[in-house]
C-alpha positions in Angstrom: 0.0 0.0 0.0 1.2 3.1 -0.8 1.4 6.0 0.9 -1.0 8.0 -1.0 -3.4 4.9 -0.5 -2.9 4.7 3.6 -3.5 8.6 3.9 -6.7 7.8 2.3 -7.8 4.5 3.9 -6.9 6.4 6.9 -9.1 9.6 6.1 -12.0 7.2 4.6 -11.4 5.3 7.8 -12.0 8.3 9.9 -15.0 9.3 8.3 -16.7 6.2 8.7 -16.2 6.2 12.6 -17.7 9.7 12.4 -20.2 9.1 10.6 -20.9 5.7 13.0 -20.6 7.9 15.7 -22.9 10.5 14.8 -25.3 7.8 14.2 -25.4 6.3 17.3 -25.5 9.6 19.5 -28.5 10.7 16.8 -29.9 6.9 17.6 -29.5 7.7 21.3 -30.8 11.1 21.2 -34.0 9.6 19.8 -34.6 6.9 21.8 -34.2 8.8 24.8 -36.8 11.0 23.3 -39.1 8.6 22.3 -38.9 7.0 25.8 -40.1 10.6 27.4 -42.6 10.7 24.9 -44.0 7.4 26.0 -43.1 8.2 30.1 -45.3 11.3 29.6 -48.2 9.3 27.6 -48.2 6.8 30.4 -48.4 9.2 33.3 -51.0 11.4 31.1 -53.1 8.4 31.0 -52.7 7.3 34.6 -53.7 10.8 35.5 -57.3 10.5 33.0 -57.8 7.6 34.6 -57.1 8.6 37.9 -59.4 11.4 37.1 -62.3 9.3 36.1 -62.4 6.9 39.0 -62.6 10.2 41.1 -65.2 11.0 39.0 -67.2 7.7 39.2 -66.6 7.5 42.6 -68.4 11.1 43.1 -71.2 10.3 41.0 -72.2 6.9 42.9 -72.0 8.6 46.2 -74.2 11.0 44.6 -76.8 8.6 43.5 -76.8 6.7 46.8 -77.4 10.2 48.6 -80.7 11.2 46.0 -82.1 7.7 46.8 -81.6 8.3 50.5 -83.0 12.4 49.8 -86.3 10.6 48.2 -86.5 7.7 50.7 -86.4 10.5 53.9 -89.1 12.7 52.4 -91.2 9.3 52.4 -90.4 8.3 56.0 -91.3 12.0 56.9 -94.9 11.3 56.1 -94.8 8.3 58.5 -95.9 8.8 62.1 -94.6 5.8 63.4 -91.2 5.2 62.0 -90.6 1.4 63.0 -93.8 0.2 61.4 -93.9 -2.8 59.1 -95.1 -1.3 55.9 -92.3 1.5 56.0 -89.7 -1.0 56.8 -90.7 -3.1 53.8 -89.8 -0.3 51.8 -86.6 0.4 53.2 -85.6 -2.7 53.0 -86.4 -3.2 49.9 -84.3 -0.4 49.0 -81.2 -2.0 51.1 -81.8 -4.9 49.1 -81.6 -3.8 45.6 -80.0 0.0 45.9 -76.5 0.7 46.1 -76.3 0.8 50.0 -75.3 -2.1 52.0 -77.4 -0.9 54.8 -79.9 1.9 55.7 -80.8 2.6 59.8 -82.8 5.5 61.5 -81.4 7.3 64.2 -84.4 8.4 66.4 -84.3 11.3 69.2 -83.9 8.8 71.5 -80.6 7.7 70.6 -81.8 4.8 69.4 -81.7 3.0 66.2 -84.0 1.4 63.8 -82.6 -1.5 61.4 -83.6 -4.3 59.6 -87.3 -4.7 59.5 -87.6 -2.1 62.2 -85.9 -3.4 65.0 -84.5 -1.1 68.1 -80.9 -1.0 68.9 -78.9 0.6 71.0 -75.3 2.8 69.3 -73.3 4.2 72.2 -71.2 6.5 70.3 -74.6 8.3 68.1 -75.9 11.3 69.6 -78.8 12.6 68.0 -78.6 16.1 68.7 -74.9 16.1 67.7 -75.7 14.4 64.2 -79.2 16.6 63.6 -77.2 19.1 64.1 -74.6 18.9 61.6 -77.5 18.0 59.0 -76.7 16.2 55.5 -73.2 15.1 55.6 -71.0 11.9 55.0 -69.7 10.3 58.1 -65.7 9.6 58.0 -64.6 6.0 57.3 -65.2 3.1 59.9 -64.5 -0.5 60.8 -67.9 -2.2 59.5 -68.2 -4.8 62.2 -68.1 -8.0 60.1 -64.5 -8.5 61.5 -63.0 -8.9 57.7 -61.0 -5.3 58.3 -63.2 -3.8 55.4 -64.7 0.2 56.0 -67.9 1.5 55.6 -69.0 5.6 55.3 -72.0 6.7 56.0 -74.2 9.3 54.3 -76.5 11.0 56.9 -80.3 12.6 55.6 -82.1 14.7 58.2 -85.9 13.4 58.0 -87.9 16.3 58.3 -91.6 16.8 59.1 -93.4 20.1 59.6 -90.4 21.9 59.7 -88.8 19.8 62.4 -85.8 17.0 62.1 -87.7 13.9 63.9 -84.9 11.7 62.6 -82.1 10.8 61.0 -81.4 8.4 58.1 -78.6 6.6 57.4 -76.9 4.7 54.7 -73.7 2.7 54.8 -71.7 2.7 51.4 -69.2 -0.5 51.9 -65.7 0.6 50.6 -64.7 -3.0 49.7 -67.3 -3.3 47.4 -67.1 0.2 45.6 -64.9 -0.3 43.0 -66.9 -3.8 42.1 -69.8 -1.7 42.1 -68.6 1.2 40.0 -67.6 -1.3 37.4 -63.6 0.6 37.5 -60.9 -1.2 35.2 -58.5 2.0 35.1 -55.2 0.9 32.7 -56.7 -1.9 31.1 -57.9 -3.7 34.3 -54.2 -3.4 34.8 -53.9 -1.4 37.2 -53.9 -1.4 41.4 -56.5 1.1 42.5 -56.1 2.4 46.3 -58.2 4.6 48.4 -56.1 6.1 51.3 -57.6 8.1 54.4 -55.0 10.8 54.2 -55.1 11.8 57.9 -54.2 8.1 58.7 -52.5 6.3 55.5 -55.5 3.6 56.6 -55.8 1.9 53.1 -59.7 1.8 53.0 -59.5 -0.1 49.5 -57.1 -2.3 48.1 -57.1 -4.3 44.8 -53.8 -5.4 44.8 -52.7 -7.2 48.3 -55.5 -9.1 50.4 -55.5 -7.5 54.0 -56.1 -3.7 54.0 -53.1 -2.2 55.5 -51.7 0.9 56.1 -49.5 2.8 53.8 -47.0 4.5 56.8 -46.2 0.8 57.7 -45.3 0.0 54.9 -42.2 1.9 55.2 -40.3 3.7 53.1 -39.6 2.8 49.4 -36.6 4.1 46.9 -38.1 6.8 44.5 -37.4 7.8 41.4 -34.8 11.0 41.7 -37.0 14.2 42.8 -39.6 12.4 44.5 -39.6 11.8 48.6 -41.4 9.9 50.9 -42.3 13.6 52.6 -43.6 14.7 49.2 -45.9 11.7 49.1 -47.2 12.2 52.8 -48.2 15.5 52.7 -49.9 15.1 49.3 -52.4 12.6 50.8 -52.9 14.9 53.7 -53.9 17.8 51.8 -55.6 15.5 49.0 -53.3 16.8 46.2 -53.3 15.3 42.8 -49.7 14.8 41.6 -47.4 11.5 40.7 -45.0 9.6 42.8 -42.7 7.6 41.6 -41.1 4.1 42.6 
C-alpha cells in the first residue's frame, strides 16, 4: 500500500467512525426522546384515569345520597317510623339500591334497622348528628370482623319543619370499585383509596389484608420524589405522581 493509498484509507477510515458515531448519539438522542414521549403518555393516562375513578366515585356517592333524599321525604310522612309497611320499603331499597345498609337514628338515641328493630349505638348522639345535618360520616370499621370500611351518608328526616330523625346509609368501601364497574389501565392497574389523615388503606385491589401505607415503610423513589412529598400530598388530598 502506498502512501497516498494509507492517507486515504486512513481519512475514509476516519469518516466512517464519524459518521458511525454521529449515528449512534442521533440513535440515542432519539430513543431517549421517544422513551419521554412514551413516560409522559403513560403518566398522562394514569392521570385521566385517575381522574375518572374520582369521577365515578363522586357520582355513585351521589346517586346513593338522592335515593336516601327521596326515601327521607317518604319516611317523613310516617308517624310511626318502626312500622312494618315502612320498613318493607326500606328494606327493599337495602336490598336492591347501592347501599349495603340503611338505619334510623331516632331522638332517643336509638336506632332502627332491619325490619324495624331497636338497637342501641353508644357513640350516636342525636342532637350532635341533627345538628350537623346532610353530611358523610368519616370511614369506619364495618363490624363483620374482615377489616373492610364503611362511610356513611346522613339525611335529616324532616316533618313540619322539624328533624324527627335521621337516616342513614352505609356505602361498603370494599365493594365500591366492584360496584362502579372501575378497570382504570386496562384492568391493569392497582387502584387504592387512602384516608389521608391516617395512611389507613380503605381499599385495596392489589394485596389481600387492608393495611396501612406508613407501615409500609419507606420505598426508593425515582430521583425528585420523597417519601415527605408523598405524605403530605395525601394529607392535603393533592393530585400529583410519585414515583417508585
Amino acid at each position: 500500500m502506498t502512501k497516498t493509498e494509507r492517507i486515504r484509507w486512513k481519512k475514509s477510515w476516519t469518516v466512517t467512525m464519524g459518521l458511525i458515531l454521529l449515528i449512534a448519539a442521533a440513535s440515542f438522542m432519539v430513543t431517549d426522546r421517544i422513551n419521554r414521549i412514551e413516560e409522559e403518555k403513560c403518566f398522562q393516562k394514569l392521570y385521566d384515569e385517575a381522574g375518572k375513578l374520582s369521577s365515578d366515585i363522586e357520582q355513585y356517592i351521589a346517586e346513593s345520597t338522592q335515593q336516601l333524599e327521596m326515601m327521607a321525604s317518604v319516611i317523613g310522612r310516617y308517624d310511626d317510623l318502626g312500622s312494618e309497611q315502612l320498613w318493607r320499603i326500606i328494606d327493599f331499597y337495602s336490598n336492591f339500591g347501592t347501599l349495603s345498609k340503611i338505619e334510623i337514628l331516632m331522638p332517643d338515641d336509638t336506632v332502627l334497622t332491619n325490619g324495624g328493630q331497636k338497637t342501641e349505638e353508644e357513640n350516636l348522639s342525636f342532637e350532635t348528628e341533627s345538628d350537623l345535618g346532610a353530611h358523610i360520616t368519616g370511614p369506619a370499621e364495618n363490624g363483620n370482623g374482615d377489616g373492610s370500611h364503611i362511610v356513611k351518608t346522613c339525611i335529616p328526616v324532616v316533618k313540619d319543619q322539624e328533624t324527627i330523625a335521621m337516616l342513614y346509609g352505609a356505602l361498603d368501601l370494599k365493594n365500591l370499585i366492584t360496584e362502579i364497574n372501575a378497570q382504570p389501565y386496562g384492568n391493569d392497574a392497582a387502584i387504592y383509596l387512602i384516608e389521608g389523615g391516617t395512611g389507613d388503606f380503605l381499599v385495596d385491589t392489589w394485596h389481600d389484608e387492608p393495611g396501612n401505607i406508613w407501615e409500609l415503610g419507606e420505598r426508593k423513589m425515582a430521583p425528585g420524589y420523597d417519601h415527605d412529598q408523598l405524605k403530605q400530598g395525601l394529607i392535603n388530598g393533592k393530585s400529583g405522581y410519585v414515583v417508585f
